[in-house]
C-alpha positions as CSV (number, residue, x, y, z in Angstrom):
1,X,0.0,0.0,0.0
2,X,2.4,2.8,-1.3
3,X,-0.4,4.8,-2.9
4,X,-2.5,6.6,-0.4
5,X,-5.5,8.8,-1.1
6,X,-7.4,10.9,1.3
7,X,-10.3,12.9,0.0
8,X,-10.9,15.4,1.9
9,X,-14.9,16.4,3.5
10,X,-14.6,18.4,6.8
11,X,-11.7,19.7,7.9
12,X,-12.0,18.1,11.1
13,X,-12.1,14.8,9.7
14,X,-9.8,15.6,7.0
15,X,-7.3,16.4,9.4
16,X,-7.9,12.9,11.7
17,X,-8.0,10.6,8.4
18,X,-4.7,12.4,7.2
19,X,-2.6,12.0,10.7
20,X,-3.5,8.5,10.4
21,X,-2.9,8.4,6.5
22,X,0.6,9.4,7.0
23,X,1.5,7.0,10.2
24,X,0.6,3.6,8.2
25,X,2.5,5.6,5.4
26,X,5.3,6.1,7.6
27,X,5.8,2.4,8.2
28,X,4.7,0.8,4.3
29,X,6.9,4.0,2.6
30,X,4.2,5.3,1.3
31,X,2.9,8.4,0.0
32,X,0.1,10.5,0.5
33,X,-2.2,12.0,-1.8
34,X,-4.5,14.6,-0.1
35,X,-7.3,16.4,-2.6
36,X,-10.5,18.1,-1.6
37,X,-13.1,18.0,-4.9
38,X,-14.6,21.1,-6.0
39,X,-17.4,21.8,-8.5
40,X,-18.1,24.1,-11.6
41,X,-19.0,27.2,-10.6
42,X,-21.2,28.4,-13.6
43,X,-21.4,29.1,-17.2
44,X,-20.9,31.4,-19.6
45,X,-21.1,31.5,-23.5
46,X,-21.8,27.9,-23.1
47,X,-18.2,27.4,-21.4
48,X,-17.7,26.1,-18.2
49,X,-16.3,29.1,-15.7
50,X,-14.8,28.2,-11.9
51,X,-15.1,30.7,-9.2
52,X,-11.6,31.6,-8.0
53,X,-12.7,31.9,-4.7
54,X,-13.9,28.3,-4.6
55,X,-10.6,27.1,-5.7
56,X,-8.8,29.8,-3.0
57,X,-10.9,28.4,-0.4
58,X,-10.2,24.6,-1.4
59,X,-6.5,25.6,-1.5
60,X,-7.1,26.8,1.9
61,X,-8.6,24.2,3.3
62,X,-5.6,22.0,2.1
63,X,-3.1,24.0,3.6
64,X,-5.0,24.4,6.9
65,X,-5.9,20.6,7.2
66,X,-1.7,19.8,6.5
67,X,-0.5,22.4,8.8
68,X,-2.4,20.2,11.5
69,X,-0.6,17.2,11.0
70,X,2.8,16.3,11.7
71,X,4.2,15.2,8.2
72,X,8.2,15.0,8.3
73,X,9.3,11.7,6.7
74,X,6.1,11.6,4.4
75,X,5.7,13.2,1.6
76,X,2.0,14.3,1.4
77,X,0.7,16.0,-2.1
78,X,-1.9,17.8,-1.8
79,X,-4.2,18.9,-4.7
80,X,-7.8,20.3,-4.8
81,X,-10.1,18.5,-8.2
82,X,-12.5,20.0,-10.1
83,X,-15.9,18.3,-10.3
84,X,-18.1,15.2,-9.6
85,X,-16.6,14.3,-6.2
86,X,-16.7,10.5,-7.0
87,X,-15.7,10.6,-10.6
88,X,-12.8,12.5,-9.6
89,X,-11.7,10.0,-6.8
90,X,-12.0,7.4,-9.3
91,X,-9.6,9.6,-12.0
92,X,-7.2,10.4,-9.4
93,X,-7.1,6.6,-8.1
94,X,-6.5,5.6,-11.9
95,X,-3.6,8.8,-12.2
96,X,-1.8,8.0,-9.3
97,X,-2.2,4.4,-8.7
98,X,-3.9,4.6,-5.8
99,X,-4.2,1.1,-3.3
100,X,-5.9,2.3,-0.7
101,X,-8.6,5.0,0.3
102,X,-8.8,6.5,3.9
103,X,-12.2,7.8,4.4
104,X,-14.3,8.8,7.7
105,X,-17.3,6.9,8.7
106,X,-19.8,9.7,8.6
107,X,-19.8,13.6,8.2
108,X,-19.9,15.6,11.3
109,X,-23.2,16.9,10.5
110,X,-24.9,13.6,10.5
111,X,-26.7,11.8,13.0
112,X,-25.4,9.7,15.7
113,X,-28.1,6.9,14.4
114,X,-25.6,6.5,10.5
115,X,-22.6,4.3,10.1
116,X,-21.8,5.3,6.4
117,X,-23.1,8.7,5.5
118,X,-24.4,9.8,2.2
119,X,-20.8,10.6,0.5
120,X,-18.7,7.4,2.1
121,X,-21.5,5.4,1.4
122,X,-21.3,6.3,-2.2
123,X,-17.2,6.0,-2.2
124,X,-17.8,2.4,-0.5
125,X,-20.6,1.4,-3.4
126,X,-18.8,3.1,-6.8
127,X,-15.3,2.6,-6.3
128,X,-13.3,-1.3,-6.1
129,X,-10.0,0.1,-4.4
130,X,-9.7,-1.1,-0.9
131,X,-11.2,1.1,1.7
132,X,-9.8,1.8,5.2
133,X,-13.0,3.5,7.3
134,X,-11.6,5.3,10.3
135,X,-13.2,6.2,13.6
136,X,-13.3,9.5,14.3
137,X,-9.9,10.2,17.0
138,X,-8.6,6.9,16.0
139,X,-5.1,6.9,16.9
140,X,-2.9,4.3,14.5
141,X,-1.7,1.2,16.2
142,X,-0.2,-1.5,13.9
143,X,-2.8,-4.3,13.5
144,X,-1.4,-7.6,15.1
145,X,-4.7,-9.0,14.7
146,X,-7.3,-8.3,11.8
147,X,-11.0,-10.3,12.0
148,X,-12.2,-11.1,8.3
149,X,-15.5,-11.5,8.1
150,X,-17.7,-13.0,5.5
151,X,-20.7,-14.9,4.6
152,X,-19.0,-16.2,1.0
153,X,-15.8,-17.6,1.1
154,X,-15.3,-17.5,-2.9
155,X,-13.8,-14.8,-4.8
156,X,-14.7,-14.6,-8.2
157,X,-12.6,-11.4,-8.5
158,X,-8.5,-11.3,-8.7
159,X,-6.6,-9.7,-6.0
160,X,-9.1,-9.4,-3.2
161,X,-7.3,-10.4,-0.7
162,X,-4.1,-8.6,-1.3
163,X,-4.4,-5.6,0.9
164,X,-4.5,-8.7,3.5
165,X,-1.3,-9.9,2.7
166,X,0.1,-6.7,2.5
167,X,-0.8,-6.3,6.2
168,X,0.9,-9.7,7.0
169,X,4.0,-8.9,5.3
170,X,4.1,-5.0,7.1
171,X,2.8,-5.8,10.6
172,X,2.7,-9.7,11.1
173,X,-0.9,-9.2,11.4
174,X,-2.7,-12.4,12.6
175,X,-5.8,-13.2,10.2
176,X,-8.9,-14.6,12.2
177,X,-11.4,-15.8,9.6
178,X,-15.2,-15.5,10.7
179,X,-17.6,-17.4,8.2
180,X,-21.1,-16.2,9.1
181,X,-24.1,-19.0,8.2
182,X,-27.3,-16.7,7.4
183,X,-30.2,-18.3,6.3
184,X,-29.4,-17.2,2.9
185,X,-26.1,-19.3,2.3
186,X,-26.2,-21.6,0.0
187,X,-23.8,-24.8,-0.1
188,X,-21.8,-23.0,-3.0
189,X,-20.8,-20.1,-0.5
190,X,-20.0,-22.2,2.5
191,X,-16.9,-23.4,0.6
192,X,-13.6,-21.3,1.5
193,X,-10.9,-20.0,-1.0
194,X,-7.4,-21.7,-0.3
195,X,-6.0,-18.4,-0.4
196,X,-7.7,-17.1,2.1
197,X,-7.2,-20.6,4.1
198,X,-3.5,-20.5,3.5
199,X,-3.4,-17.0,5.5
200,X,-5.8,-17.8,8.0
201,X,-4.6,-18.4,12.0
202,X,-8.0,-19.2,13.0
203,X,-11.2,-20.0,11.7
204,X,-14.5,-19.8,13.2
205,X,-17.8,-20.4,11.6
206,X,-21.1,-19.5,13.4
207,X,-24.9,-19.6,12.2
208,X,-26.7,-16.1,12.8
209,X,-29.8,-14.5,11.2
210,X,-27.9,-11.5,9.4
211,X,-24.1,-11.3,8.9
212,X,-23.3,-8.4,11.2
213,X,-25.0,-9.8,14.2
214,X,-22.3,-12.7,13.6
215,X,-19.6,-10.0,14.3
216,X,-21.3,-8.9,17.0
217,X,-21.5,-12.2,18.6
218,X,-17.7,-12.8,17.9
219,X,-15.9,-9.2,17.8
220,X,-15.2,-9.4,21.8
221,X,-14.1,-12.4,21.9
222,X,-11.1,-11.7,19.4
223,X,-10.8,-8.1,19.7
224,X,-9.4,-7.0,17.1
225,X,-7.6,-4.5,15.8
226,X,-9.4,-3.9,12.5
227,X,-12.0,-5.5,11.3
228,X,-12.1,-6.7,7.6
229,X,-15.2,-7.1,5.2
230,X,-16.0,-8.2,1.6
231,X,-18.0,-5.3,-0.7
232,X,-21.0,-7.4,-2.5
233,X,-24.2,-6.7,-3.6
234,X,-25.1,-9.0,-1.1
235,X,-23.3,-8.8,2.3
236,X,-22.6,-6.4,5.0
237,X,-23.3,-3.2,2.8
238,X,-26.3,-4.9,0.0
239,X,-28.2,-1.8,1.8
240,X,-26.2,0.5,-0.1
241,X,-27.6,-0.3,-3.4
242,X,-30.8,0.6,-1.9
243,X,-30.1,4.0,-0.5
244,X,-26.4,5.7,-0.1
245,X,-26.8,5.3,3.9
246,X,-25.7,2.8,6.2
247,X,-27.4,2.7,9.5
248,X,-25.7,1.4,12.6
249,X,-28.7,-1.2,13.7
250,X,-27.3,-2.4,10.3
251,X,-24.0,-2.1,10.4
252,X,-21.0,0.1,12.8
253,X,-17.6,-0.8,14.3
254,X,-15.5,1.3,16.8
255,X,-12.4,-0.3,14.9
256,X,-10.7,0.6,11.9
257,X,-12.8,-0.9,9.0
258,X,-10.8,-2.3,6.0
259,X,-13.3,-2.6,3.3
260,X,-12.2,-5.1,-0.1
261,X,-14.4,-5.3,-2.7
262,X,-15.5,-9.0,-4.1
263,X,-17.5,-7.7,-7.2
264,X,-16.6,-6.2,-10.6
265,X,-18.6,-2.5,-10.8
């Protein structure tokens, strides 16, 4: 994970996602890519026309959010984008060859009662580059153990599980494997990839109604310190594809959230 974006919302949580941005890129050698995405202005003649002082107060907000943050050793490029917030996340991923997104849970303005708000959910449903969800205050610890949790242990998509072994090969991490039964798995998705076998330390399987109250049934009882999930259509986030919200009676963790995605968009 050498490549490391963080888009930018509030400042506030701009300036806690990059202080823990550039501590896991202090330790994997990484770089930092930190952009805040603004919009056309107006028109005129036909001809698209940006406000200056949209892009002066972007620059601003760059500059304010890095002055907070203790950089030295990283080097942190910082950048505001002009236009559709997601589609330019996804053209700066592809520019820079971005491996991992750091994102915040939720804007400050939302209520306590949403996980994902409206913009993370959409970065979480639109984009396929891993995902690390940070609580807000989260200080970086390196993650001796990770908890990968899943209903469907096939991977029909290359390179899920890379960011995983990434983690192994940086921190030692030890991979706990947590295969939730839902009333909905079939015999096809009970069966488990080698690969993710091969890098597993434990595996437990349990039968629950949905798959997140299997993590809450298990999360204390490993305690770790992230907690890994698979992006599908149908999963821990299928209510994304039904509104851009997740709620926390659906879905929340007080851990870092790494977040690989199983499907092709």
């Amino acid at each position: 994970m050498k490549n490391i974006l963080v888009p930018i919302g509030s400042t506030e949580n701009g300036i806690n996602n990059l202080k823990y941005a550039v501590n896991f890129a202090s330790m994997s050698g990484g770089k930092v890519y930190l952009i805040n995405i603004y919009k056309e202005f107006s028109k005129v003649g036909g001809l698209p026309k940006v406000n200056q002082l949209i892009i002066e107060e972007n620059e601003k907000q760059l500059k304010e959010v890095i002055s907070a943050v203790n950089t030295i050793g990283v080097e942190v490029i910082a950048k505001p984008i002009k236009g559709n917030p997601f589609e330019g996340i996804k053209r700066v991923s592809k520019q820079f060859n971005i491996d991992l997104i750091v994102v915040s849970p939720q804007s400050i303005e939302i209520k306590n009662e949403v996980y994902l708000g409206n913009v993370t959910g959409k970065i979480v449903k639109q984009t396929e580059i891993p995902l690390l969800i940070v609580p807000k205050d989260y200080l970086f610890r390196k993650f001796d153990s990770i908890l990968v949790a899943f209903k469907n242990g096939h991977f029909e998509k290359e390179n899920v599980l890379e960011p995983l072994h990434n983690m192994i090969a940086l921190f030692k991490s030890k991979i706990n494997l947590l295969q939730v039964i839902t009333p909905e798995t079939t015999e096809e998705n009970k069966k488990i990839d080698q690969e993710l076998l091969t890098i597993k330390s434990t595996l437990t399987t349990t039968e629950n109604a949905t798959t997140f109250q299997g993590v809450l049934e298990h999360f204390q009882s490993h305690n770790p310190d992230m907690l890994c999930v698979i992006r599908r259509k149908r999963g821990f986030f299928k209510k994304l594809w039904e509104k851009n919200i997740v709620l926390k009676r659906d879905f929340h963790t007080s851990k870092p959230l790494l977040i690989l995605s199983g499907i092709q968009n």
